[in-house]
N, C-alpha and C positions, 0 to 999 in steps of 0.2 A: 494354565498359562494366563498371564495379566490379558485384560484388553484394553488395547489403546481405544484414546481419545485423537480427536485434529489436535494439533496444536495452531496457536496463533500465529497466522502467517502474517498479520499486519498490528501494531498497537498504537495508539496516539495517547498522550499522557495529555487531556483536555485541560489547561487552567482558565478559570473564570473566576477570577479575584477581581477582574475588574466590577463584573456585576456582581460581587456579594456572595456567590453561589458558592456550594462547595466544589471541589475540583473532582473531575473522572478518569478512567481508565477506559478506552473504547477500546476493542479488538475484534480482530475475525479471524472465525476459526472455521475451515470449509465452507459451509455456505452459508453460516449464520455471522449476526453483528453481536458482542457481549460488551456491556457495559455496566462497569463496576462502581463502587466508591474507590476515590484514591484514598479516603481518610482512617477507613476499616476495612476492605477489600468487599465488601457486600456485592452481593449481585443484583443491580439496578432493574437491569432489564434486558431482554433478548427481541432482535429483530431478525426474520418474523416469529413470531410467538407462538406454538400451539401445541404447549405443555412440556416444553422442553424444560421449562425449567426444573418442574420438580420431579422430572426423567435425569437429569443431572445430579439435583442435590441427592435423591434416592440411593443412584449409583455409588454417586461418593460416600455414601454411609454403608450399603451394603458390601460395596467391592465390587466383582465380579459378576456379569450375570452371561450365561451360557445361552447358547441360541441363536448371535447374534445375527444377522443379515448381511450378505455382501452389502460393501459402501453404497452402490448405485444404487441399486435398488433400494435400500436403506432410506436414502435421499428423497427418492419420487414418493415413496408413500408417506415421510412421515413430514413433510413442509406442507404449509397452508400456502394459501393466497396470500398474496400483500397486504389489501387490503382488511382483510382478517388481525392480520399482523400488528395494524401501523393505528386501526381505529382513526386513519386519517376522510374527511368529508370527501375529500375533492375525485369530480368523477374519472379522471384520468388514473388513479388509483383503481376505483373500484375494477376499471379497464383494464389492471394488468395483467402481465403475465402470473400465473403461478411458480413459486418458486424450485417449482423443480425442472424450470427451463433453464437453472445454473445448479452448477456445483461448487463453486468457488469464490470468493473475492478477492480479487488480487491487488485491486487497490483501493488505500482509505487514506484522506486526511482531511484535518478538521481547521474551521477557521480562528484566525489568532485571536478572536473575543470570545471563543469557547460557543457561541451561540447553536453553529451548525456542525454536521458533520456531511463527509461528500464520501461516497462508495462509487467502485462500479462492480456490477456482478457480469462474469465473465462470458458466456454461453450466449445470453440475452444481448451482447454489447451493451447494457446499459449505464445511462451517470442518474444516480441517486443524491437524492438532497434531503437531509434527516434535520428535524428541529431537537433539538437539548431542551428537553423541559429542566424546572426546577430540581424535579426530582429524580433527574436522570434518564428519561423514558423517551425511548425514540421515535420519534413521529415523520413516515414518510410527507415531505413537501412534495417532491415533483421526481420523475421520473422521464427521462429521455433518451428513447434509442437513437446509438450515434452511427452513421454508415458505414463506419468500418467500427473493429475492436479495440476500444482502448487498451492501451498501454503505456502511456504517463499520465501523472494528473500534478495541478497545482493553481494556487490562488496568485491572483491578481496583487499588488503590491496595495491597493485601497482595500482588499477583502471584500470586494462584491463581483468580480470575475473569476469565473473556472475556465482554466486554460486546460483543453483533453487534446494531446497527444496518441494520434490512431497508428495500426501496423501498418497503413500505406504512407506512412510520412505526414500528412494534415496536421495541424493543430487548428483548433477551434476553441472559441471564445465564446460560452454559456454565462449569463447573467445567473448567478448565485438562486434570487430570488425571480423565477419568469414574469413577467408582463403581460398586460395584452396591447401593445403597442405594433402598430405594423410597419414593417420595415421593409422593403426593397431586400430581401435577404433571403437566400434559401431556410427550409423549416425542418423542425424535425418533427416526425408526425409519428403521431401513438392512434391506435386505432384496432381496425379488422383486419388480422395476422394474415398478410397475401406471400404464400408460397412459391417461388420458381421452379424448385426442385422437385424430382418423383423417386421413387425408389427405382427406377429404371439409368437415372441420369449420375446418380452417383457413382463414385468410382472405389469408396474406399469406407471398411467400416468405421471406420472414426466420423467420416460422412452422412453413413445412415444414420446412425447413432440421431447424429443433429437435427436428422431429419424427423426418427423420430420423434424428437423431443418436443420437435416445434409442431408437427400432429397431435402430438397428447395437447400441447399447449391450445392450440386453434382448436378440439373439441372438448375441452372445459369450460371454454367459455364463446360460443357457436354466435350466440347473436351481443356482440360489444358494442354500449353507447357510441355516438359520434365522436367520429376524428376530433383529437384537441392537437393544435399546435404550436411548435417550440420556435420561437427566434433562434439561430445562432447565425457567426458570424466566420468564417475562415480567414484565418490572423496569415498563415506561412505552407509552406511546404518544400519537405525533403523530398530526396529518391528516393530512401529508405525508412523502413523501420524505427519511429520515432523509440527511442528507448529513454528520456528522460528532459524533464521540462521544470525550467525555476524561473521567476521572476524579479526583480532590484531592481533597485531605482540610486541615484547616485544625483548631486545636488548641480545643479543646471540655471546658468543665468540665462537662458535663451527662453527657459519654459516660465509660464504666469506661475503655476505654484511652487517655482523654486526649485522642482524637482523632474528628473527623467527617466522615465519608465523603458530597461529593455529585458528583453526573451530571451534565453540562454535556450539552447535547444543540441540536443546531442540523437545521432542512430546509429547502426548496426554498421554505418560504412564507415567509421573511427574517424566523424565527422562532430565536431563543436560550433555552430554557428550563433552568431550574436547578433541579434535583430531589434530595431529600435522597437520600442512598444505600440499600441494602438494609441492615433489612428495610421501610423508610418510602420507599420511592421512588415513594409513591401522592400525596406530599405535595410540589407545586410550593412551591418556597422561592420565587423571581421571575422575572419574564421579563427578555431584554436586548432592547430591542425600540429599531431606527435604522434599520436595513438597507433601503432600497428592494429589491432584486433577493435571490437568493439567498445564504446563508451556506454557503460551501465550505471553512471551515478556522479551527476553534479550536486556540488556545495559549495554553496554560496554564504560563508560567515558575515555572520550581521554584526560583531565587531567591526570587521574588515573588509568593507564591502566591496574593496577593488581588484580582490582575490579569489578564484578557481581554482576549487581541487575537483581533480575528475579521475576516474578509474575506470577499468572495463575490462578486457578478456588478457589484458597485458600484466603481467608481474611487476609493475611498477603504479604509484601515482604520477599525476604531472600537476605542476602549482603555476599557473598564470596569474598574469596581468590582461584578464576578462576583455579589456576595453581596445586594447591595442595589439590583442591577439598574441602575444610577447610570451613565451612558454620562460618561467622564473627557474623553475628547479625540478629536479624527476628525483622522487622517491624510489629506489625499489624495495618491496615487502617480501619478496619470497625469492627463493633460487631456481621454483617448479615452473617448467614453462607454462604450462596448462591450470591457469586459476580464474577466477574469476570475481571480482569487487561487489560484494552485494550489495552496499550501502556504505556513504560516505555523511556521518551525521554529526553536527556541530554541538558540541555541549556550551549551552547558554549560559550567561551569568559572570563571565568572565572580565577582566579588562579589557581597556581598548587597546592596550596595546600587544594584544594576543588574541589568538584564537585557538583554542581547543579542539580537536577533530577528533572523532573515533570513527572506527571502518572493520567491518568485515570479510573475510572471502569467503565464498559460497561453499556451505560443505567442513565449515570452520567451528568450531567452539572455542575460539581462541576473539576475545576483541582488542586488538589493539590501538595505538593512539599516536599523539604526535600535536604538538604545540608549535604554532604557526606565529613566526613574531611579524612585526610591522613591516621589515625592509626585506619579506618575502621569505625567509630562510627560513627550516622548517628542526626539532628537534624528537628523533622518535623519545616515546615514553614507556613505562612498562606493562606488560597484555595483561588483560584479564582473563583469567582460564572459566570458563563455565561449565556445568554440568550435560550442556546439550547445544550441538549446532547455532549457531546465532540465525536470528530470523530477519527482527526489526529491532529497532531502539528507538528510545523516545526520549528524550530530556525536559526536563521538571521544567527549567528555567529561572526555580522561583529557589526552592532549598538544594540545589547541588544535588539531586538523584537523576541516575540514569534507570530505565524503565527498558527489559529486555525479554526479547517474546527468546525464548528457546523452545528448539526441538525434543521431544521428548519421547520421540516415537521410535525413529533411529537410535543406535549408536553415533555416537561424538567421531569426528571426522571421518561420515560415511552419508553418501546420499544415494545407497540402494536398499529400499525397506523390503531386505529380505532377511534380516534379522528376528528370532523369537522379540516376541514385545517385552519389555525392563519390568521383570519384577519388582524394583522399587517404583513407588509412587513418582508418578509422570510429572515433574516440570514445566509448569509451562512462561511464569516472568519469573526472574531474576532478578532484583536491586541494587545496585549499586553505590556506592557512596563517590563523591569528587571532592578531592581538596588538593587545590592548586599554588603553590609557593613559588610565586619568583618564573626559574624557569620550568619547576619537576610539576607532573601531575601526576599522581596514585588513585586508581581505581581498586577499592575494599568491598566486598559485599558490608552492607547496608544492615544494621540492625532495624533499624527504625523501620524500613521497608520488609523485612523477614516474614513478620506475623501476616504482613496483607498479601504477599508472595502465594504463604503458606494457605492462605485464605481462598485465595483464588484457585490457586489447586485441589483443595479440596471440593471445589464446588465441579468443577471441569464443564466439559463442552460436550461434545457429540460423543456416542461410539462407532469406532469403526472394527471391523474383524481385526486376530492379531494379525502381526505380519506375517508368521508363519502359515496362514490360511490363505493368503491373498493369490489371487491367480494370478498371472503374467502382466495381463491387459490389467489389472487393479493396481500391482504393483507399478507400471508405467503413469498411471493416471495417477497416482499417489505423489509419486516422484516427478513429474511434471506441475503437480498445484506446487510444491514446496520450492524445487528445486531446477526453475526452468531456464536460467542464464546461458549455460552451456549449448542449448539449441542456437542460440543466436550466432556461435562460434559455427566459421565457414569453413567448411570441409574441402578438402586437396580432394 
């Protein structure tokens, strides 16, 4: 039986034409960062590093290797430290956690000059700030435990704030690059791991679990340098469940530079709230309010910047007028009541007087699309069928390619990995080609992207057991990194 690899649950297609550089392929796949060349598929480099790499290229030469370790455990013994990892000076690093106080990253995006890239790893609630060297090689900057767990992220409309989205509703406003500037502001502090819990207090194995993780963590590293602290700043707050965070700016003669900054912010209660930007983000401009079920994914087109498309646990989209709250038009996509929008992502490059959308549903190998004209009205286009569940997508910008993490682990429209693992060689991007006439858009696989596809897969990521080995509890935790939207759906 084949064994799987992770697949990429998050990808960003990094361009840096503006500096000169060549452009990347960043991805995460369970608990590691992989970063490629976009130009030949090469494998740049892996955060944290400690010999995976030529654990990977091995694999993919040899095939198969028997033996292998349940995932978990797998995880704790074979990740370093961070600072091992990242070869970064700074002592807040050398302070950190070990990485097998996560399994996962569920969120990455990187900034529009290509310079940084921003993670959070899940377990740790952490936000991570990686530098882009020249030659592709990631360098932790800073690292910042947030009080609760993220679950959005996104930059600043200048590209020097991170706006993190936590599961009690919070959003919080991190400077890119930290300071030592002090502020009147609450901090985030990294330091000596201090525990509330005991194994007495807990109620639930998923609980111990955590607890022991952050034991193991607290005795690998017994006596840590001095507390360093983080400015941040609290921008807003929902009831609920922050599920997705973007920022725009739209041209303003009241503001000195011409321009006004607001926070789009979506949760779990089929709430869209539209909030001026900092330092007025006290001040709700309107709600978008249609949604029965949850809002899992705003997009905001930068042709079209007066335009919301938003999706979430509802079988339709809905397309506003963002600023006045004004719901334009409701797509529906499917007839199933029970779906879910994983992502809603604009393909760049287009005219102004269009916008291009592609979207997901969770559990889909299907990507479909839809061109969005000026006066709001929306035309669907034709699906891209893929070899494997869609994960993320990422748009070139620059030459019309769409960049698409698939599943490779599962079978195509199924998100229970209890399936024997696929004999054929695992998937894990896809390429795409875009060419847009008029009103029609076609999405072709990609020659020109094939060989770096092909490239990348060969090289792969982790192993994990097949899926026909996996215990219960492996098989939930598997299907919970991949495919977690449907938790957010409220039970009768």
């Amino acid at each position: 039986m084949a064994v799987a690899q992770y697949p990429f649950q998050c990808i960003q297609y990094v361009c840096r034409s503006t500096s000169g550089r060549s452009n990347l392929i960043v991805a995460a796949a369970g608990a590691r960062i992989y970063c490629f060349s976009a130009e030949n598929g090469d494998l740049l480099s892996i955060w944290p590093s400690d010999g995976i790499s030529d654990r990977a290229q091995s694999a993919a030469v040899a095939g198969n290797d028997q033996g292998e370790e349940p995932p978990e455990k797998k995880r704790k013994l074979s990740l370093s430290t961070d600072s091992d990892a990242t070869g970064s000076h700074d002592n807040d690093q050398k302070n950190s956690s070990s990485s097998s106080s996560w399994s996962t990253i569920p969120l990455l995006i990187a900034t529009s000059d290509g310079s940084h890239v921003i993670a959070v790893t899940a377990e740790d609630k952490c936000v991570r700030v990686f530098e882009l060297s020249a030659n592709g090689t990631l360098t932790q900057l800073s690292q910042r435990i947030m009080p609760k767990r993220p679950c959005a992220l996104s930059m600043s409309v200048d590209g020097q704030t991170i706006y993190c989205g936590d599961k009690f509703g919070d959003v919080f406003a991190l400077p890119l690059i930290p300071t030592d500037s002090v502020r009147s502001q609450p901090v985030i502090t990294t330091g000596p791991l201090r525990l509330a819990a005991t194994s007495t207090t807990v109620h639930s194995k998923r609980n111990l679990n955590a607890l022991q993780q952050q034991l193991r963590q607290k005795s690998s590293n017994p006596d840590p340098p001095a507390e360093k602290q983080y400015q941040y700043d609290m921008l807003l707050g929902h009831v609920s469940m922050l599920t997705a965070v973007t920022a725009v700016s739209l041209p303003s003669q009241a503001s000195p530079s011409g321009y006004r900054e607001w926070i789009l912010t979506a949760d779990r209660d089929e709430h869209i709230r539209v909030s001026r930007g900092p330092p007025q983000t006290h001040i709700i401009e309107t709600y978008c309010l249609g949604h029965t079920s949850f809002v899992s994914s705003l997009c905001v087109p930068k042709s079209l910047p007066r335009f919301l498309v938003s999706g979430g646990g509802d079988n339709f989209l809905l397309i506003w007028d963002w600023k006045s709250g004004q719901l334009l038009q409701k797509a529906p996509i499917t007839q199933e009541k029970e779906v879910a929008v994983r992502g809603i992502w604009e393909i760049a490059g287009v005219q102004d007087s269009h916008a291009a959308i592609v979207f997901a549903l969770e559990g889909y190998s299907e990507l479909r699309a839809l061109i969005l004209k000026a006066n709001g009205e929306f035309v669907f286009q034709p699906s891209a069928h893929l070899s494997g569940n869609v994960l993320d997508v990422s748009s070139t910008g620059k030459d019309d390619l769409l960049w698409i993490a698939v599943d490779g682990v599962n079978e195509p429209q199924s998100t229970e990995p209890n399936q024997p693992a696929r004999e054929d060689i695992q998937p894990f991007v896809e390429v795409l080609e875009i060419e847009l006439q008029n009103d029609s858009l076609v999405l072709r696989p990609s020659s020109k992207g094939s060989h770096i596809s092909q490239k990348i897969t060969a090289q792969g990521t982790e192993e994990i057991v097949p899926s026909g080995q996996l215990s219960d509890k492996e098989k939930k935790a598997l299907k919970e990194t991949l495919y977690g939207l449907e938790n957010l759906r409220k039970k009768n």
